[in-house]
The first five atom37 places (N, CA, C, CB, O) and aatype in JSON, in Angstrom:
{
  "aatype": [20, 20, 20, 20, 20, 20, 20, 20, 20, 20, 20, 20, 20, 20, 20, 20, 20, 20, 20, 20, 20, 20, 20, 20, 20, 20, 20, 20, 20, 20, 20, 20, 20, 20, 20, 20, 20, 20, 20, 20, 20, 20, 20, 20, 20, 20, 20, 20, 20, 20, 20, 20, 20, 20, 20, 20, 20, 20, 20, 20, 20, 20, 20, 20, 20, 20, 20, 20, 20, 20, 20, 20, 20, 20, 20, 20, 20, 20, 20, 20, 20, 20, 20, 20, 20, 20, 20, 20, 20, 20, 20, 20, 20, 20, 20, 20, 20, 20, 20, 20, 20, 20, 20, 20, 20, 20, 20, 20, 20, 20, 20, 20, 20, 20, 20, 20],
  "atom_mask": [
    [1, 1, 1, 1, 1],
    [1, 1, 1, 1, 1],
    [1, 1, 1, 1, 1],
    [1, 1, 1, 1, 1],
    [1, 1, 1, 1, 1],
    [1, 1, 1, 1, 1],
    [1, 1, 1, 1, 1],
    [1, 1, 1, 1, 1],
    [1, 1, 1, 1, 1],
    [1, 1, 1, 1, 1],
    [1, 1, 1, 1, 1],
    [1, 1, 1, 1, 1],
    [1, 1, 1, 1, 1],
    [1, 1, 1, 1, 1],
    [1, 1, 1, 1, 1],
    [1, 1, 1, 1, 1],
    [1, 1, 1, 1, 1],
    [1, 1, 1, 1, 1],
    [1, 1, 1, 1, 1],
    [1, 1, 1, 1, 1],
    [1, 1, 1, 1, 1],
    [1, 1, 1, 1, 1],
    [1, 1, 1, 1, 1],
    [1, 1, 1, 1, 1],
    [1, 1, 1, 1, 1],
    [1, 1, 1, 1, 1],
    [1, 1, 1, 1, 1],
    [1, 1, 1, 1, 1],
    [1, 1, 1, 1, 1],
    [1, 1, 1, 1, 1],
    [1, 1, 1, 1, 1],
    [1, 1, 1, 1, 1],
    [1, 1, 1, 1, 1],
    [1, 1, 1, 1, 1],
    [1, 1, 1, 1, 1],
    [1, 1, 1, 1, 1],
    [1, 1, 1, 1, 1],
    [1, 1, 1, 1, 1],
    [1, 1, 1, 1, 1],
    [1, 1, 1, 1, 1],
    [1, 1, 1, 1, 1],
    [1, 1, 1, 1, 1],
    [1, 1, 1, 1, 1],
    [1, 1, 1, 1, 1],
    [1, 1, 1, 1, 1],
    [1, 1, 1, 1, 1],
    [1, 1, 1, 1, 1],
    [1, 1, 1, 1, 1],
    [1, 1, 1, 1, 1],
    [1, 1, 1, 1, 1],
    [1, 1, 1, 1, 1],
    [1, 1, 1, 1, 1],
    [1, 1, 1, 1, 1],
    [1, 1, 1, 1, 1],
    [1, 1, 1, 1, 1],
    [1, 1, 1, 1, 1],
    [1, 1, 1, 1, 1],
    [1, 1, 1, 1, 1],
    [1, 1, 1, 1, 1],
    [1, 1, 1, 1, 1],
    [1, 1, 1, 1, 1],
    [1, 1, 1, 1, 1],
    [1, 1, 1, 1, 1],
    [1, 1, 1, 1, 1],
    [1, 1, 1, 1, 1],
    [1, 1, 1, 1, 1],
    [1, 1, 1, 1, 1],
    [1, 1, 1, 1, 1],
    [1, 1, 1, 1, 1],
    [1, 1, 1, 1, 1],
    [1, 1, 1, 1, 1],
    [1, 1, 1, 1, 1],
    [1, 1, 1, 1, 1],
    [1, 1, 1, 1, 1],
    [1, 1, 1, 1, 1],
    [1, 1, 1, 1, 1],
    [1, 1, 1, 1, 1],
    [1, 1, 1, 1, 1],
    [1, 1, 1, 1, 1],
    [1, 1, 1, 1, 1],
    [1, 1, 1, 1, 1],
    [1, 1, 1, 1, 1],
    [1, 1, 1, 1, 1],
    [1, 1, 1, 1, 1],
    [1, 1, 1, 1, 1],
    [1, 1, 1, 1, 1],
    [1, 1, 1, 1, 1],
    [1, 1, 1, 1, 1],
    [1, 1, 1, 1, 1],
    [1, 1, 1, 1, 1],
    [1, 1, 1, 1, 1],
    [1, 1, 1, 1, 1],
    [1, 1, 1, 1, 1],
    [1, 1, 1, 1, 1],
    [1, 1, 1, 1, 1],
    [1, 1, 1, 1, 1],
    [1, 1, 1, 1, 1],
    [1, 1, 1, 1, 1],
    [1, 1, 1, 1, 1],
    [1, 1, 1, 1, 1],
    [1, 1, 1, 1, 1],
    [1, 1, 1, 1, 1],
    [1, 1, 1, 1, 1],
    [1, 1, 1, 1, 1],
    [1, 1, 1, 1, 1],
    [1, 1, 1, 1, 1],
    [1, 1, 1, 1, 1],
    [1, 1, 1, 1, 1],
    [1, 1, 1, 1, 1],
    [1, 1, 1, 1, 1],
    [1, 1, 1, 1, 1],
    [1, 1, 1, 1, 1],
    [1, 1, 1, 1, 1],
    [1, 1, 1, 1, 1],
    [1, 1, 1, 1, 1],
    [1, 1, 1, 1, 1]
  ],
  "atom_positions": [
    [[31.45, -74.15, 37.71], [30.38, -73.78, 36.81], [29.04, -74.02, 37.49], [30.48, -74.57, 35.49], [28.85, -74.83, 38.39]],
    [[28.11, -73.19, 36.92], [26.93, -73.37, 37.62], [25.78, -73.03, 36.5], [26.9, -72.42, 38.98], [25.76, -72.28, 35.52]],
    [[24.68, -74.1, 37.21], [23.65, -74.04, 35.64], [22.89, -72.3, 35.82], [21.86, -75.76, 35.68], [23.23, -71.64, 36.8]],
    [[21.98, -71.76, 34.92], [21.15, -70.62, 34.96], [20.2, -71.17, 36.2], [20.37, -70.27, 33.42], [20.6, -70.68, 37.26]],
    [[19.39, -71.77, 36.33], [18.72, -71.66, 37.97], [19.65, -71.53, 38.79], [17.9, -72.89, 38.56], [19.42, -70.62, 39.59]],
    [[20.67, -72.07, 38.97], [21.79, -71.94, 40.33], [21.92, -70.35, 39.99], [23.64, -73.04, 40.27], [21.79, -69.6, 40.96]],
    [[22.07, -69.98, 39.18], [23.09, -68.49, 38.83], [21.81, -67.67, 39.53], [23.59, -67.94, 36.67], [22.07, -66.7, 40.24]],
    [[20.53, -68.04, 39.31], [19.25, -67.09, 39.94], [19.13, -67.4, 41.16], [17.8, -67.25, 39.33], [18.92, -66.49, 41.96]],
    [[19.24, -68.79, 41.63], [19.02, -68.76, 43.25], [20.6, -68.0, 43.9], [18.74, -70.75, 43.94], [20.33, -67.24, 44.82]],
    [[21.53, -68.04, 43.72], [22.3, -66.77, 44.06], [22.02, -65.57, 43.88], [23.26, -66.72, 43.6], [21.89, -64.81, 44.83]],
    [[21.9, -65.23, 42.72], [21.53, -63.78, 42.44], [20.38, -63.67, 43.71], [20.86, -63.47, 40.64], [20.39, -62.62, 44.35]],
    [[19.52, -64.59, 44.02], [18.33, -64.01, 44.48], [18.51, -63.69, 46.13], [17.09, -65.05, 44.13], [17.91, -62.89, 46.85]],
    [[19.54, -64.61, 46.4], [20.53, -64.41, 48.14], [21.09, -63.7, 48.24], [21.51, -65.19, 48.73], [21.31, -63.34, 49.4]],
    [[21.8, -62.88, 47.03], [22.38, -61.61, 46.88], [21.63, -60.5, 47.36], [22.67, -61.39, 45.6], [21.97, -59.72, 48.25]],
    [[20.12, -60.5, 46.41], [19.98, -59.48, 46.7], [19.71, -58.45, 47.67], [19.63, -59.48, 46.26], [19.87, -57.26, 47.39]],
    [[19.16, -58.99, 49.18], [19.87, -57.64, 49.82], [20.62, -57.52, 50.06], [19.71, -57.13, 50.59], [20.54, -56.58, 50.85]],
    [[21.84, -57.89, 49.98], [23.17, -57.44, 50.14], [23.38, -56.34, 48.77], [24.27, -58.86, 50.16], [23.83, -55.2, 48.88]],
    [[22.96, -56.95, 47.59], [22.78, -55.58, 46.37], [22.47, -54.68, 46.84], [21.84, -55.57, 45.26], [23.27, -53.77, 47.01]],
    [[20.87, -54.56, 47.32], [20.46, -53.35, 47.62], [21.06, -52.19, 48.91], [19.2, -53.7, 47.79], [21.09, -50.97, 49.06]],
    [[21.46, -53.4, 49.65], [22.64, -52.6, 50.57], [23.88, -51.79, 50.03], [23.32, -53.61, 51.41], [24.34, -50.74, 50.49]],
    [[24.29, -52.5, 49.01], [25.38, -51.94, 48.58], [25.07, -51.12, 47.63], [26.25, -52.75, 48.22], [25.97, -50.28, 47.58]],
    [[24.03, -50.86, 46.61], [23.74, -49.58, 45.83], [23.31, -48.29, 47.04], [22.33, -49.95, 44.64], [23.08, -47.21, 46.5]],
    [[23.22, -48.29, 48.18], [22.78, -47.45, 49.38], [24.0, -46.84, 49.38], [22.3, -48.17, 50.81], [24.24, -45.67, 49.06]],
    [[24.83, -47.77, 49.8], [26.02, -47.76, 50.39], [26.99, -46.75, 49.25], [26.53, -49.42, 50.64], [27.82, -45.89, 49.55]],
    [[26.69, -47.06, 48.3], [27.88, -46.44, 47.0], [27.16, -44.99, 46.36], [28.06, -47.87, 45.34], [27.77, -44.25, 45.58]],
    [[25.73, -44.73, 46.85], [25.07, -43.61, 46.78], [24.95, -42.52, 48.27], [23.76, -44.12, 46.28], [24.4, -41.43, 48.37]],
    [[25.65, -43.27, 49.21], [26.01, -42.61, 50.38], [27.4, -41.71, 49.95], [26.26, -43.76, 51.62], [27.51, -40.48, 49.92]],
    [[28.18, -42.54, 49.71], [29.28, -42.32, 49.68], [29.75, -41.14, 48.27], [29.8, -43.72, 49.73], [30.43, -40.11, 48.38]],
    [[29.15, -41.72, 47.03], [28.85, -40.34, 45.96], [28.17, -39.12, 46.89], [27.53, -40.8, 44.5], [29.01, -38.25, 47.12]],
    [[27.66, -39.01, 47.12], [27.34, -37.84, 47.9], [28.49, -37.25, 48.75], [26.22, -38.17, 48.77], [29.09, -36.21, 48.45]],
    [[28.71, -37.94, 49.72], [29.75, -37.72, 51.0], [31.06, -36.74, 50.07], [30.48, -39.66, 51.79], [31.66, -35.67, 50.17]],
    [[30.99, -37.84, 49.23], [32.55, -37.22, 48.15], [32.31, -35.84, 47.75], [32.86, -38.13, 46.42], [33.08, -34.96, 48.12]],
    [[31.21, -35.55, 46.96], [30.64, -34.36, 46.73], [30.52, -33.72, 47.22], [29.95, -34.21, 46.46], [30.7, -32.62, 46.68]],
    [[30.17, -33.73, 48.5], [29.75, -32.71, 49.48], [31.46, -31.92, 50.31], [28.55, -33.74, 50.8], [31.87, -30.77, 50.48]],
    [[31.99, -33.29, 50.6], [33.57, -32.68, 51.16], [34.18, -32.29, 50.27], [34.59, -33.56, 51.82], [35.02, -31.45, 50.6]],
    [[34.11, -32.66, 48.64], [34.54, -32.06, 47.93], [34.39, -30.78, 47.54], [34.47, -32.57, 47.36], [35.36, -30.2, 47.04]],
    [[32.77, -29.91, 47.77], [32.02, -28.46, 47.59], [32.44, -27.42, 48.65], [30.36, -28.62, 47.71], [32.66, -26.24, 48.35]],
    [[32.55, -27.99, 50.17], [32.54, -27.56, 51.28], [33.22, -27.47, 51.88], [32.09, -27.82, 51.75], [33.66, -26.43, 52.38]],
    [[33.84, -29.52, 52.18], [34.41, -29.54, 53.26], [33.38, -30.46, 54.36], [34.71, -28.04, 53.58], [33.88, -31.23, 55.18]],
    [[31.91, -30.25, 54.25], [31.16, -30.4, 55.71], [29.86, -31.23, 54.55], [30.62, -28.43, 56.93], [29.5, -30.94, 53.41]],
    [[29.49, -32.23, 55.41], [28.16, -33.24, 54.87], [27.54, -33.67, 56.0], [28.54, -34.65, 53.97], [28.24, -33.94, 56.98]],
    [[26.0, -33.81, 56.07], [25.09, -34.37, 56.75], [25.89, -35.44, 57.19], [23.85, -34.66, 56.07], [26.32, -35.52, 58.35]],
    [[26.12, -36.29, 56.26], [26.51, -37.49, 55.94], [27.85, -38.31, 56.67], [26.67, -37.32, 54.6], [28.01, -39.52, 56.83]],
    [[28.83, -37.07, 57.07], [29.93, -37.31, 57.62], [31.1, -36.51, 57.49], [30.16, -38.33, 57.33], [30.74, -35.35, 57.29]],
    [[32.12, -36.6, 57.5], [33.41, -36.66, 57.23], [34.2, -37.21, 56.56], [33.79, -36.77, 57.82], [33.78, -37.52, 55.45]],
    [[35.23, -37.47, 56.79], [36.75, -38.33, 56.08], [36.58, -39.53, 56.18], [38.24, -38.14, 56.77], [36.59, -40.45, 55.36]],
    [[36.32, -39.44, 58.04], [36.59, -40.79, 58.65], [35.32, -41.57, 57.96], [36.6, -40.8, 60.48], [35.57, -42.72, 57.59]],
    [[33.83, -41.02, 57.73], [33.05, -41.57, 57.2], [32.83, -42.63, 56.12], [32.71, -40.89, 57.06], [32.41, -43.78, 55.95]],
    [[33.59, -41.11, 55.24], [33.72, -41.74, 53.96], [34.82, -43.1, 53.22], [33.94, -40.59, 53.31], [34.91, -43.72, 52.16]],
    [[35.54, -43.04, 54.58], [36.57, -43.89, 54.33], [35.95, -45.72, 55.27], [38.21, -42.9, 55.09], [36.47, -46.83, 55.16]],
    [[34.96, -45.38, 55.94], [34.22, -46.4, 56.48], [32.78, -46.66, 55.19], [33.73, -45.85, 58.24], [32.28, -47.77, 55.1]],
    [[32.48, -45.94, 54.66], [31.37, -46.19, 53.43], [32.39, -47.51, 52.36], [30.96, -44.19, 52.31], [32.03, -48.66, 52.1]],
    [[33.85, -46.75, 51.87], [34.46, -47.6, 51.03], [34.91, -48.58, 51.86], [35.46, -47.04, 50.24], [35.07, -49.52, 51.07]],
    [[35.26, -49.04, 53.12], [36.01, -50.23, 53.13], [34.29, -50.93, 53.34], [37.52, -50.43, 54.51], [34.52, -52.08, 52.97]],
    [[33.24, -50.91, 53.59], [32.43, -51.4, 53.41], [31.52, -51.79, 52.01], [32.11, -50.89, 54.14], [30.91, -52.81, 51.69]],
    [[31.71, -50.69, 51.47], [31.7, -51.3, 49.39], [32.75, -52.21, 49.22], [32.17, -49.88, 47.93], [32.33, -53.21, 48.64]],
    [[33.83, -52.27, 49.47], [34.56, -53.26, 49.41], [34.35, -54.53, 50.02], [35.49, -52.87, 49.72], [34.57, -55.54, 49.34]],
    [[33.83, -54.67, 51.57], [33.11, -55.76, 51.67], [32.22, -56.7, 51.06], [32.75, -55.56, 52.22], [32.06, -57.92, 51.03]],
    [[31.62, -55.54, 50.53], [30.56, -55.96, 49.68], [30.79, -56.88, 48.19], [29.91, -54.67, 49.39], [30.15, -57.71, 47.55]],
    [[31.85, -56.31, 48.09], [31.9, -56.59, 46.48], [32.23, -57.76, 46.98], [32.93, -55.79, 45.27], [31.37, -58.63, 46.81]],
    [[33.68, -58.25, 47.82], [34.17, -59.46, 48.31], [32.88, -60.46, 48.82], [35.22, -59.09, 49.51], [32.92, -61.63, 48.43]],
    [[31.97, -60.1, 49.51], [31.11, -61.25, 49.75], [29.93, -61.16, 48.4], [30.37, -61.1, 51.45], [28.96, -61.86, 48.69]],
    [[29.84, -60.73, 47.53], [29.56, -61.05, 46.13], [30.53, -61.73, 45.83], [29.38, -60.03, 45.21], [29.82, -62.66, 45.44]],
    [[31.9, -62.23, 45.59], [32.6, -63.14, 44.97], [32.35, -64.01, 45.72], [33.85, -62.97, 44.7], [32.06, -65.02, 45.07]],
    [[32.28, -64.24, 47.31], [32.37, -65.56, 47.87], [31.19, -66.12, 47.43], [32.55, -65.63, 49.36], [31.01, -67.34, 47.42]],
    [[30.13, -65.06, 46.96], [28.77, -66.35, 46.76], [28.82, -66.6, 45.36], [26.94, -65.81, 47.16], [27.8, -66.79, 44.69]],
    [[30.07, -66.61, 44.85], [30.43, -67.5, 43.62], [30.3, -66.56, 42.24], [29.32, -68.89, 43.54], [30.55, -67.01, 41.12]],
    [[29.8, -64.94, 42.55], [29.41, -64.07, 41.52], [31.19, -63.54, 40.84], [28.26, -62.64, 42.32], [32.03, -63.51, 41.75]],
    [[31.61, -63.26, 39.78], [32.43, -62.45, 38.63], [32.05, -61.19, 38.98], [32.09, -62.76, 37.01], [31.07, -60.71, 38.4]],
    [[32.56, -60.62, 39.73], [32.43, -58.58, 40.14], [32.84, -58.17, 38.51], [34.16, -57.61, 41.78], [33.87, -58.68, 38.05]],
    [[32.08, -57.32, 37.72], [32.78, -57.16, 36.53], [32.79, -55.71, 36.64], [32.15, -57.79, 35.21], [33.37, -54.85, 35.98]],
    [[31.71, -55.61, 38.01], [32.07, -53.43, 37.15], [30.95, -53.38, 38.61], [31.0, -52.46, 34.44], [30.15, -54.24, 38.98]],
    [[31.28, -51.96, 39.22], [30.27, -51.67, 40.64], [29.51, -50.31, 40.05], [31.34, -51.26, 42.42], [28.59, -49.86, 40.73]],
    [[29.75, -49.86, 39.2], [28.48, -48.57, 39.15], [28.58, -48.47, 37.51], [28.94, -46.67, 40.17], [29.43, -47.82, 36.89]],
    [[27.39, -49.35, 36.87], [26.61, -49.88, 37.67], [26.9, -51.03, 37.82], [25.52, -49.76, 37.42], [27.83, -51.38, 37.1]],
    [[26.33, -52.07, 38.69], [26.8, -53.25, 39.44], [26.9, -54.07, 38.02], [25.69, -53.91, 40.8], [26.29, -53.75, 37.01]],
    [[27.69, -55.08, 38.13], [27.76, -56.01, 36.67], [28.26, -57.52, 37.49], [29.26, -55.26, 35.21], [29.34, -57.67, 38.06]],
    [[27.22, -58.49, 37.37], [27.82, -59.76, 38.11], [27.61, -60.8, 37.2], [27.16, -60.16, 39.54], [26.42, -60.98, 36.93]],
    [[28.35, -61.47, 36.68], [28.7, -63.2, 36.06], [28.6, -63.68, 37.08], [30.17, -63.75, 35.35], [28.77, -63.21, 38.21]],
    [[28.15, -65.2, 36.57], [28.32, -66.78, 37.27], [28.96, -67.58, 35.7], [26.29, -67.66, 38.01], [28.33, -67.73, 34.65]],
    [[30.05, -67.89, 35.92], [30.23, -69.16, 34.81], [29.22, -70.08, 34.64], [31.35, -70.05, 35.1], [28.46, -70.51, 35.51]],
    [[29.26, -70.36, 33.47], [28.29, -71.87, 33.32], [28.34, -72.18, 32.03], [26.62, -71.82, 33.71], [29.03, -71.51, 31.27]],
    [[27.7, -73.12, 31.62], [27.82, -73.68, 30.05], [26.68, -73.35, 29.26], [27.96, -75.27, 29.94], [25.9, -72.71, 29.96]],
    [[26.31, -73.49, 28.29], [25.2, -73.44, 27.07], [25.73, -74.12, 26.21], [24.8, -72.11, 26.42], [26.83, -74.04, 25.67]],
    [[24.48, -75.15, 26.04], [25.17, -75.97, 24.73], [26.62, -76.68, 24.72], [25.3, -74.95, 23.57], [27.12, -76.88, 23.61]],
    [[27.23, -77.0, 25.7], [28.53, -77.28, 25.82], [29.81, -75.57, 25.6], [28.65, -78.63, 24.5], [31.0, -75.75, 25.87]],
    [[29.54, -74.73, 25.32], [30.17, -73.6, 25.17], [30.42, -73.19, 26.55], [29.45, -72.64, 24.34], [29.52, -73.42, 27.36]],
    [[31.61, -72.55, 27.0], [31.54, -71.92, 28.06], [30.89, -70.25, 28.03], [32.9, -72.06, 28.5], [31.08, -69.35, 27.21]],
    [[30.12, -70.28, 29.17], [29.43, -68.59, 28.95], [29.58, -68.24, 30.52], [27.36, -68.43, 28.27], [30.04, -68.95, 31.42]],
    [[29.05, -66.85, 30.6], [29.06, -66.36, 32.16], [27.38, -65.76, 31.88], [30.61, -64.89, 32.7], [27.1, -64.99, 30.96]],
    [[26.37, -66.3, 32.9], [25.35, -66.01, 32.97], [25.37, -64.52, 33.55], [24.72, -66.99, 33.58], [25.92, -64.37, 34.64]],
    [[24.83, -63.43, 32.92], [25.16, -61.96, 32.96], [23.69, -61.57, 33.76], [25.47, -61.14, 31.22], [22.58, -62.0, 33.44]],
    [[24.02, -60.51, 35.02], [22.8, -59.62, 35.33], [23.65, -58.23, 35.72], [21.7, -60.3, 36.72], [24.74, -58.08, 36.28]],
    [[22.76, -57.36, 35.22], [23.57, -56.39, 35.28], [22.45, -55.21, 36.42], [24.03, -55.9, 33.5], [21.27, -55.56, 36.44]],
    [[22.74, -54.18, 37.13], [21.94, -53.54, 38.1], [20.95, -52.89, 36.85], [22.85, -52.39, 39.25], [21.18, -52.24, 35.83]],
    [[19.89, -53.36, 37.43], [18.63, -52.85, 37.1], [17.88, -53.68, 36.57], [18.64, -51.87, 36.36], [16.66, -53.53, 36.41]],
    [[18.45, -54.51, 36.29], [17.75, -56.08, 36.0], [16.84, -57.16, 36.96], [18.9, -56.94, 35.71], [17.13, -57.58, 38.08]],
    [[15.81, -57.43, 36.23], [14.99, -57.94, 37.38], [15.21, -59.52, 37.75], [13.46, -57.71, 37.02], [14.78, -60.12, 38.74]],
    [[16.13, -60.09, 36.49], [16.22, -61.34, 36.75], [17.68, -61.71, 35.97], [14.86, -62.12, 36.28], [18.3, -60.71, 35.61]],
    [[18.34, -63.05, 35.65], [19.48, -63.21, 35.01], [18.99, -63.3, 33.25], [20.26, -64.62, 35.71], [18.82, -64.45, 32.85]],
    [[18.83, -62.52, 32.53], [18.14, -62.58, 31.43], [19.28, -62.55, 29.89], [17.06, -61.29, 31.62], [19.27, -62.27, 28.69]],
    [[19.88, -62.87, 30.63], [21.11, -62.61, 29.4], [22.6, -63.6, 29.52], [21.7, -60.76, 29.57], [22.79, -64.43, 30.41]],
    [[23.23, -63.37, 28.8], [24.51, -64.67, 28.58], [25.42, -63.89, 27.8], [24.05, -66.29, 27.62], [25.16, -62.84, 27.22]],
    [[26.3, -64.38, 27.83], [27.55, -64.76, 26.84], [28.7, -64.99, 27.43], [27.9, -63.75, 25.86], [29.13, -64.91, 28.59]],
    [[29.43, -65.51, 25.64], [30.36, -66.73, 25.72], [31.64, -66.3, 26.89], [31.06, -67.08, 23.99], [31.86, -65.09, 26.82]],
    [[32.26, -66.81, 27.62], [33.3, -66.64, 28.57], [34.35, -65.95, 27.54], [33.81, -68.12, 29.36], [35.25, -65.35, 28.12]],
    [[34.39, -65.94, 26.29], [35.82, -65.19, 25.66], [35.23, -63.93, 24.85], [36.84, -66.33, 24.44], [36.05, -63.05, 24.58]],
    [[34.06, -63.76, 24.49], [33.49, -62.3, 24.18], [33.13, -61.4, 24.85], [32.63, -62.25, 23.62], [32.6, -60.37, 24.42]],
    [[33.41, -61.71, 26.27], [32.81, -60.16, 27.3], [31.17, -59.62, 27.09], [33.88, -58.5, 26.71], [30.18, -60.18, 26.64]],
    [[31.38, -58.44, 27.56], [30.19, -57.52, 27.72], [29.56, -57.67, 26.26], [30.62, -55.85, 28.16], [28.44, -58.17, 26.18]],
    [[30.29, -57.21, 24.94], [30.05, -56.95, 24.12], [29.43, -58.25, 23.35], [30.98, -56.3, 23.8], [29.14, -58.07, 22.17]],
    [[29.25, -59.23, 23.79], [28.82, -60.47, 22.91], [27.43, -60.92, 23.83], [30.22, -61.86, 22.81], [26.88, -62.01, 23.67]],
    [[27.0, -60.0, 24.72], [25.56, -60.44, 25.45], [24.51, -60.65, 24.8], [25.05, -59.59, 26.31], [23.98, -59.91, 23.97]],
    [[24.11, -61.84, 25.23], [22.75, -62.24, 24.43], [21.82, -62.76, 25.54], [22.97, -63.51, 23.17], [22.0, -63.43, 26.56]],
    [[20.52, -62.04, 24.82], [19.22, -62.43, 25.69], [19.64, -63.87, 25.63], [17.52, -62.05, 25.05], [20.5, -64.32, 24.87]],
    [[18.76, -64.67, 26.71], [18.38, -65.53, 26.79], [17.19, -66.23, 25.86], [18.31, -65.37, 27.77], [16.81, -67.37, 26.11]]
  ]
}
């Protein structure tokens, strides 16, 4: 478990690795599209596109090692466990968020988020 400042000084080491990886997963939507229309992309090939995903996949994996809950990649959705009030919760930031501004309880999910 980790308190809400810990959950932000991660989030905040994350983030270029985030912003790498929203690049990375908007490379690759394209790539798909394009071999999917054509056949042929600026962007690459097969072999490309198959080096874009094992690298989103990196990604997501070194988001768990820095202690983040991968809950969903497009759009990005990351938990840190931690407590409130003695309750267990997962401190919630979700992509597009400028900071960890939200919570809820570890057994209500997405659907029980509450501002902070």
């Amino acid at each position: 478990m980790v308190t809400l400042d810990e959950a932000r000084v991660a989030l905040a080491e994350l983030r270029p690795r985030i912003d790498g990886f929203v690049a990375i997963r908007a490379d690759l939507a394209e790539l798909r599209a394009d071999l999917a229309e054509g056949g042929s992309s600026a962007l690459g090939g097969l072999a490309e596109a198959k080096a874009l995903e094992a690298r989103l996949h990196g990604e997501l994996e070194a988001f768990a090692a820095g202690g983040a809950h991968v809950k969903g990649f497009a759009p990005l959705l990351l938990d840190w466990p931690g407590e409130r009030d003695g309750v267990p919760v997962l401190w919630c930031w979700l992509e597009g968020d400028a900071d960890i501004a939200w919570y809820h309880r570890a057994d209500c999910g997405f659907l029980g988020r509450r501002h902070l």
